[in-house]
N, C-alpha and C positions, 0 to 999 in steps of 0.2 A: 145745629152742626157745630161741632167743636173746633176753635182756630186752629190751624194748621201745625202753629209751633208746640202745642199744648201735649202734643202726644209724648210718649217716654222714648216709643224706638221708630226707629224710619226701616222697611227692608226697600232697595231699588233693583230692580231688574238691571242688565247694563244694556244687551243688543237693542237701538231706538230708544233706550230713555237716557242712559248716560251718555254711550259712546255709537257713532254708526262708522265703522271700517275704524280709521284709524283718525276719526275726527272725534273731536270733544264737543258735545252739544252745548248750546248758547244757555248759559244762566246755571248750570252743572254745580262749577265749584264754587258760585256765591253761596246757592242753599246749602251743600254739604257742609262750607266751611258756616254759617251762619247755626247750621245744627251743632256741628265740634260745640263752638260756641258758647250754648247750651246746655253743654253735657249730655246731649242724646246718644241714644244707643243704635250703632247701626248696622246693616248688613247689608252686602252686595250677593244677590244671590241670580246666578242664569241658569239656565237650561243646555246652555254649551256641552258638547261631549270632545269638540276639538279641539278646545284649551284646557291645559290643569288649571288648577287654581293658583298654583304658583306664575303659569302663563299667565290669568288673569291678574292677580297682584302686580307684576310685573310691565303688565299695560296699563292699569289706573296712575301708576305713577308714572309712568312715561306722558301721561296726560294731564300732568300735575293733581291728582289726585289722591288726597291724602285717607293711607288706609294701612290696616294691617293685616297678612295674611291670616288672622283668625277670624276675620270680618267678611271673608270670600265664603259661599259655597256653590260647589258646581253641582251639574245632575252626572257629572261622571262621577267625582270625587264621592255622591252622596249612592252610584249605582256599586260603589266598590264595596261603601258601608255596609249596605244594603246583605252585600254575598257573605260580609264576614259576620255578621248578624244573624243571618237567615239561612245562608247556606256556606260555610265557610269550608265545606270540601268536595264545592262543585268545580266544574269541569266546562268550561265558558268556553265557547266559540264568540267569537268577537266579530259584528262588522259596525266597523267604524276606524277610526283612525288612529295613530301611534298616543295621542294625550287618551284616549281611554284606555286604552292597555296600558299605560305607564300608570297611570290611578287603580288599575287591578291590581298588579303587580305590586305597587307600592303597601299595597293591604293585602299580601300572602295571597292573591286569587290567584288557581292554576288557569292558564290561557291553553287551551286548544284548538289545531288545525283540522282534527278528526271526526267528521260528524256520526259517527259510529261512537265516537269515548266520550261523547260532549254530553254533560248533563241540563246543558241550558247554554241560549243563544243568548246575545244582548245584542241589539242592535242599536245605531247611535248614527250622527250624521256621518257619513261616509263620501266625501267628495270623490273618490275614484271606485264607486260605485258599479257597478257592472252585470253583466247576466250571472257570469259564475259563480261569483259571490248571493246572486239570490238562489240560485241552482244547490250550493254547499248548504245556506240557511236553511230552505226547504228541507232539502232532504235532513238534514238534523234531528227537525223538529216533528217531520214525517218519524222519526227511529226514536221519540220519545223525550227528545230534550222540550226542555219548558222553555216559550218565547217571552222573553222582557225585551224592553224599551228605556232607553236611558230619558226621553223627553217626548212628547205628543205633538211639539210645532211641525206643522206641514212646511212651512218655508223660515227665512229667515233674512230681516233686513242687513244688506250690505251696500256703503255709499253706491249711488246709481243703480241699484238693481234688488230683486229679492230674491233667493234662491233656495232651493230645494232642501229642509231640512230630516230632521229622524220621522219625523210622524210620514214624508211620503215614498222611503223609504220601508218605514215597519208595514204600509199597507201593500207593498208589494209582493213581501215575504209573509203575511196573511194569507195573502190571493194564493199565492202558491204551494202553503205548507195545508191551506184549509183550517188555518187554525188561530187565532185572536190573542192578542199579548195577555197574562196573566197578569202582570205587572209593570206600570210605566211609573218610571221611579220621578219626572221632574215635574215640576210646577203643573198642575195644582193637587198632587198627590198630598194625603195627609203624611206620610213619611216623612217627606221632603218639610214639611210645616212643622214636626215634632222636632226635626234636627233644629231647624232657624227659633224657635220660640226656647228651646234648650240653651241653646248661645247665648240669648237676648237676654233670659231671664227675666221676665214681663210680664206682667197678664197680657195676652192677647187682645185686649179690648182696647189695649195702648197701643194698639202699634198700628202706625201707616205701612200700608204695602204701595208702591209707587212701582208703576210700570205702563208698558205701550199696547201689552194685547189684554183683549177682552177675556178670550176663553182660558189661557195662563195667567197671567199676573191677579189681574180684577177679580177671577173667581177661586184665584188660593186665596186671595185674601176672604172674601166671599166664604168661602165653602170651610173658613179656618178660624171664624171669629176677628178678623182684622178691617179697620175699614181702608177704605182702597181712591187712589188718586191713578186716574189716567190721565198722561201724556199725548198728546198727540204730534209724535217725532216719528212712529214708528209703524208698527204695523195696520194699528187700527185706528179708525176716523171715529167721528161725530154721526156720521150717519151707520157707521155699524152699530149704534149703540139703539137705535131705532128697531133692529130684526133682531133681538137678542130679548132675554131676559136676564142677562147681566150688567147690570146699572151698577157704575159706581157711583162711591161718595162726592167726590171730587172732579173737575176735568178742568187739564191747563193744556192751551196751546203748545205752549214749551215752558220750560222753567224760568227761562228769560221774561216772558210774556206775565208770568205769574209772580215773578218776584217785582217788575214794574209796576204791574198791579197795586201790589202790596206796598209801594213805596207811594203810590199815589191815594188809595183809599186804605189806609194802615187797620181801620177797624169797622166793621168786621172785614175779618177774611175774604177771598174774593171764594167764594162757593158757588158754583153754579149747580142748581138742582134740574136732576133730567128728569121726565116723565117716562116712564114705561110706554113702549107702543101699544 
């Protein structure tokens, strides 16, 4: 296994590996700034549909974390791409929140209320989420619009709690359109991997993907050619990695834990190898 600093580019997740609410995880901005350092290439890339990437820019440096806004991408910002790519004179029904339509909009998407004019729904975290709104989705989807998905996370970590993300929202409006999303545009989507390895300009066999869940983070890297470091801040533990057939390369307590590590046994690398259950 290859030392940790050795790779060209790092991508990191932010929800539970960088940041949880409005807290900076312990050891964060040693290793980011230890990769600057370096001259690594890096990228912050989440699944969020309720922050731009300007919100998110915006919050890494509130948290002393140094970045530039061409180093963010989000699954809103990459689901706007997406419409102007694929379908740039569709006719969106949106449920989700004002930072998703503001990333349509900012990309010429038409936004629609009409589920008779809509040619495709997206749906995305939606905190004020409601019957009506899956009653609108449905019937859309029921009169022919195509169901996308801005991200597949069922929940998502916030300090003290976890809370209900797009993935168990899109299963709702499933249930009731009878009908399965076509397309979930975030992490571990190959789309979302062609945007980030485009930025990076890498071979993919250089790049770390650093993140907290197994089924997103560890198997875009996985499923994209990258090898993969889990964290354990976030979503997923140590013994999830036991019912899974997603092993990463990598697994560090926290960054903090990992960079003491490193300070105490400098060579090799601290690698822990998991076994397959």
């Amino acid at each position: 296994m290859e030392d940790v600093y050795a790779y060209d580019a790092y991508c990191f997740d932010l929800d539970g590996t960088i940041y949880i609410g409005q807290m900076r995880l312990p050891g964060v901005n040693s290793f980011i700034n230890n990769l600057r350092s370096r001259g690594k290439r890096l990228l912050f890339l989440t699944n969020t549909p309720v922050h731009t990437k300007e919100d998110c820019y915006q919050r890494l440096l509130s948290l002393g974390i140094s970045c530039q806004p061409d180093e963010i991408l989000t699954a809103g910002y990459l689901s706007g791409m997406y419409f102007a790519e694929h379908a740039p004179d569709a006719k969106v029904l949106v449920v989700g929140e004002v930072a998703l339509r503001r990333e349509l909009q900012a990309l010429g998407i038409a936004i629609t209320e009409d589920p008779y004019q809509s040619t495709h729904v997206l749906v995305g975290m939606d905190r004020k989420f409601n019957y009506d709104k899956l009653h609108l989705a449905a019937k859309a989807v029921r009169h022919g619009a195509a169901l996308l998905a801005t991200n597949p996370d069922s929940c998502c970590p916030v300090q003290g709690d976890i809370i209900p993300d797009t993935g168990a929202i899109l299963s709702s409006i499933e249930a009731a359109s009878q009908q399965k999303a076509s397309v979930v545009i975030g992490k571990p989507s190959r789309y979302y991997a062609e945007k980030a390895l485009q930025l990076l300009d890498v071979d993919r066999s250089r790049c770390l993907m650093i993140g907290d869940r197994l089924e997103t983070d560890i198997l875009f890297g996985q499923q994209n050619g990258m090898k993969t470091a889990l964290v354990l801040t976030g979503i997923s533990s140590r013994e999830d990695i036991g019912k899974t057939d997603i092993v990463p390369d990598y697994i560090w307590p926290s960054f903090n834990e990992f960079i003491m590590e490193q300070q105490a046994h400098p060579k090799p690398s601290n690698v822990l190898q998991v076994e397959k259950a």
